[in-house]
C-alpha positions in Angstrom: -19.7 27.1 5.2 -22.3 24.9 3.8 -21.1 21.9 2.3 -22.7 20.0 -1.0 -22.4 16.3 -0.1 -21.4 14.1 -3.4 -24.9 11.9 -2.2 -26.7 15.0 -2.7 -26.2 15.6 -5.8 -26.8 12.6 -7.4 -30.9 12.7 -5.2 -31.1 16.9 -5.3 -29.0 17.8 -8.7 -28.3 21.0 -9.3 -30.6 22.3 -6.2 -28.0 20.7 -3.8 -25.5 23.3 -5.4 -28.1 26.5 -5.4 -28.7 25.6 -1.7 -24.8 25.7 -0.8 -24.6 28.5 -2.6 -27.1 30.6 -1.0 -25.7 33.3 1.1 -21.6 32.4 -0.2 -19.6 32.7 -3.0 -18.1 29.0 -3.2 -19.6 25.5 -1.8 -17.3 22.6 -1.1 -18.2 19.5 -2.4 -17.4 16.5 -0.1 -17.2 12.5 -0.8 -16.6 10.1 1.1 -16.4 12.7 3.9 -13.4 14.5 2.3 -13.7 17.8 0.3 -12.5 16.8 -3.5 -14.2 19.7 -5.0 -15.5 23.3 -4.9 -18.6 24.8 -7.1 -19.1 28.5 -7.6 -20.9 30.6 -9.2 -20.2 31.8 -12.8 -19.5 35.4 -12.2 -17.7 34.1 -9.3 -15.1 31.9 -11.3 -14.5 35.1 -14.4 -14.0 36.9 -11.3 -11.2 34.8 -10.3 -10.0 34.0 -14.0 -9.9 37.8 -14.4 -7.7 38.2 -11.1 -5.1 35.5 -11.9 -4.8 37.7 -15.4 -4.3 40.7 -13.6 -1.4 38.9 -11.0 -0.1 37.4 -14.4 0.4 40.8 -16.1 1.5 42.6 -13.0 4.4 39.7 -12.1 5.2 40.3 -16.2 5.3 44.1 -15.6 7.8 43.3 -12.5 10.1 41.0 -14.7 10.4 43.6 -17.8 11.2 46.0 -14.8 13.9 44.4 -13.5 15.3 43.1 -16.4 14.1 39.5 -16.4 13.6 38.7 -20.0 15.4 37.7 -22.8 15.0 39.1 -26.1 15.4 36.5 -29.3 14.1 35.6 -32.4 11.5 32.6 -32.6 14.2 30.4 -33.9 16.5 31.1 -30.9 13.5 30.6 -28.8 12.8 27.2 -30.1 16.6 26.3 -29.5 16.7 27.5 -26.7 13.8 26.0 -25.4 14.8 22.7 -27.2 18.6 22.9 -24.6 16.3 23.4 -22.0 14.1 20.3 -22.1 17.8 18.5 -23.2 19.4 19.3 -19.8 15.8 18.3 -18.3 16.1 15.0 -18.8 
């Protein structure tokens, strides 16, 4: 996997991220030898936004399924969420 070094970018710019990118969906970025970050494409990232929706609404499809909701008004919500952060502490 080719790997866009942080030194790169600051002498290639942006090429140093089209060249890593060439042939692969997602580049690592390294500094100081360790990988700290990874560049992709545009399409690339909606396409993963739009497949942690689609895990989000499938796992909410599964709760209403088994019953794993509660149904309350916005002020019990608040309340309840209120207890909630109480007994957090």
């Amino acid at each position: 996997m080719g790997a866009v070094v942080a030194n790169d970018l600051k002498t290639k710019g942006i090429k140093a991220i089209e060249e890593a990118l060439a042939g692969q969906l997602e580049a690592p970025v390294s500094v100081r030898g360790q990988v700290k970050y990874v560049v992709m494409s545009q399409q690339q990232y909606q396409y993963l936004r739009e497949c942690e929706l689609e895990a989000a609404l499938a796992e909410s499809k599964a709760d209403l399924a088994s019953g794993r909701f509660v149904k309350e008004t916005v002020s019990q919500h608040i309340e309840r969420l209120k207890q909630l952060n109480l007994s957090a502490e």
